[in-house]
N, C-alpha and C positions, 0 to 999 in steps of 0.2 A: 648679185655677188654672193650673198649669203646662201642662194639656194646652188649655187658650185660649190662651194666652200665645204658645204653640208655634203654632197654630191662626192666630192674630194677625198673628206674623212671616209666616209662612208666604204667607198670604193677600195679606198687601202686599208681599212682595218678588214675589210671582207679578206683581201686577197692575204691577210698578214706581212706583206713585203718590209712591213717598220719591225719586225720580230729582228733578225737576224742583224742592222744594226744597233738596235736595243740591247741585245744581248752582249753584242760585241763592247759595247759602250758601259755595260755593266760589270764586265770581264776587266777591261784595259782601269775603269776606275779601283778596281777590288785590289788589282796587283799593283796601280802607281801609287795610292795612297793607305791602303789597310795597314793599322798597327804604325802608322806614321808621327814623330813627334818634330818640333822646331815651330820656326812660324807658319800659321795658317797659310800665309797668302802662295808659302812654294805648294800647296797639298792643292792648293785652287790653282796654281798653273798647271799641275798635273790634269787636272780635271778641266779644263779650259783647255788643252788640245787633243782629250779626249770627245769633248763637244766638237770642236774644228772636224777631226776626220770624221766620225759618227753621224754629223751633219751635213757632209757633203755625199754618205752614202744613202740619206733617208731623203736627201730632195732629189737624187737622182731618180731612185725609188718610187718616188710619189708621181714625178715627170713620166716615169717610164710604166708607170699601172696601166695606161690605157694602153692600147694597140693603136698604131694610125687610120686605120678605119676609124675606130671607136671615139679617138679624141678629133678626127674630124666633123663626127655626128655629134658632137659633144659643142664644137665652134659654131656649129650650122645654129645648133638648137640657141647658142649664147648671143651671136650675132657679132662677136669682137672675140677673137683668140688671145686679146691684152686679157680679159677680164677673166678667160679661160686659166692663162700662165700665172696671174695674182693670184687666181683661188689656189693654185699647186704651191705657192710661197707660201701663204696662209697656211693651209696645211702640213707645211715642213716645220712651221716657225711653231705649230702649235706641240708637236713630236719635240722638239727641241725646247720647247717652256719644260718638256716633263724632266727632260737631262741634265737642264740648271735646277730644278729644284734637287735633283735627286746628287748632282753632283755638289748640291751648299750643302746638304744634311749628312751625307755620308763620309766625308774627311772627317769633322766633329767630333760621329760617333765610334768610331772606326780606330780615329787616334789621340794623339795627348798631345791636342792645341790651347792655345790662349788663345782665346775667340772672344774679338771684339765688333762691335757694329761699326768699325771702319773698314778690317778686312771681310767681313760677310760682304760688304757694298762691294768693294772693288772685285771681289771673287763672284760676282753676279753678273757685274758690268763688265769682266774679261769675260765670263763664258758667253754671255749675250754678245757679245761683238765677236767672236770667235764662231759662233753659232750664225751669225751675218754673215761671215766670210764664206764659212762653211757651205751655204746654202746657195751663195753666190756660185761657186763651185761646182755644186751638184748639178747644178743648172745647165753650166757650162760642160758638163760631161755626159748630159741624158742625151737619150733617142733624138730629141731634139735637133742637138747639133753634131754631134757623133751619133751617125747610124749602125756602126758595128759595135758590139757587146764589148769584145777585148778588149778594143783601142780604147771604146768610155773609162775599163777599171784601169788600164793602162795611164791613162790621163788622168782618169780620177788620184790615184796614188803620187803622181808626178805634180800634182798642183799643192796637193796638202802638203808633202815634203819640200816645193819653193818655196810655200807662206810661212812653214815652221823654221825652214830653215836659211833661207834667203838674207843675211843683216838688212840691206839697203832699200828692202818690201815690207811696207808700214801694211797694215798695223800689228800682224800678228807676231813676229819675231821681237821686234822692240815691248810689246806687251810684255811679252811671255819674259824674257832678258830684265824688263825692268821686276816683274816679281819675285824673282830668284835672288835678288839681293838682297841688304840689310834697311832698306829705306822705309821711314816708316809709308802707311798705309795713309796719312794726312799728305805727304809729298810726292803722290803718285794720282791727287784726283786731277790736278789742270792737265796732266801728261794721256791721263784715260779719257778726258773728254772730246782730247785728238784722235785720241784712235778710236773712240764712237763714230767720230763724225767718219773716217776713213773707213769704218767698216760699214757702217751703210753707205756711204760713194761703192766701195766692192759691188755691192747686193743691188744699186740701184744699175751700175752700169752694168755686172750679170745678165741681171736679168732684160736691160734693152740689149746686148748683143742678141740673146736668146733669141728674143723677140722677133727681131729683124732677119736673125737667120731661119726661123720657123714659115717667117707670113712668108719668106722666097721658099720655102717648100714647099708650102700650103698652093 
């Protein structure tokens, strides 16, 4: 697993395909939150569905690096195409560690918050479960399971805009809805540790649809 993983990295920072949501991701954070004042936690939702879509473009990306030749000689050499698809989530989740650090640090400096170690937490654990859903997405929108280009960003766009904006699809509208209010940062951790648990449910059944539709390809 570790020698994919590595294999993984390796293969996308080559081709650079994580540039172009990085940058995007650095853009959407500059203009929702620079020069921002009020509470932290709305500067951290803005930056929490900046990870959401940003993250369903960089695990497409990472899914979509090899060719189907290439990621078939890649299954052969692994021996299990599970282990093959984990190492591509690895590699998305590790792209997406860099966009919750950069999205805790840059609201802060950026604007005139009251920053406390209650809203840093929850502004970690909303982009962290956002960056789940996110990646759960991407998954569901690569080569994998859509084989034409269009239809994948066509999907891809249609999935981020249900999860943000859907009320009655946990976790990420009720997240994003509960930090736009006045409640404190202490009254929001039993409600976040739901939507953890639902946003990895997202990312684990993603990635078994994935899976199942890949091995009938394969």
């Amino acid at each position: 697993m570790t020698a994919l993983y590595r294999y993984n990295m390796a293969t996308v920072l080559h081709s650079q395909r994580y540039v172009p949501p990085m940058v995007f991701f650095l853009g959407l954070l500059a203009i929702l939150t620079s020069s921002g004042s009020g509470p932290l936690l709305g500067a951290y939702q803005a930056a929490a569905g900046s990870v959401l879509a940003c993250a369903t473009w960089i695990a497409a990306a990472v899914v979509n690096v090899e060719e189907p030749v290439g990621r078939a000689m890649v299954v052969v050499n692994a021996r299990r195409s599970r282990d093959v698809l984990v190492a591509a989530v690895a590699a998305s989740a590790t792209f997406c560690v860099g966009m919750i650090l950069i999205g805790l640090v840059y609201p802060v400096v950026s604007g005139s918050h009251t920053v406390t170690w209650q809203a840093v937490a929850l502004g970690a654990a909303a982009q962290l479960i956002c960056a789940c859903v996110g990646i759960g997405l991407g998954l569901l929108c690569s080569r994998l399971v859509i084989g034409r280009p269009g239809f994948s960003v066509a999907a891809g766009l249609a999935l981020v805009l249900a999860v943000i904006l859907a009320k009655p699809v946990p976790p990420v509208y009720p997240m994003l809805h509960s930090m736009a209010g006045d409640r404190r940062p202490a009254d929001l951790v039993l409600p976040f540790a739901g939507y953890g648990v639902a946003g990895l449910a997202v990312l684990a059944a993603a990635t078994a649809v994935t899976q199942y539709i890949a091995t009938r390809g394969d």
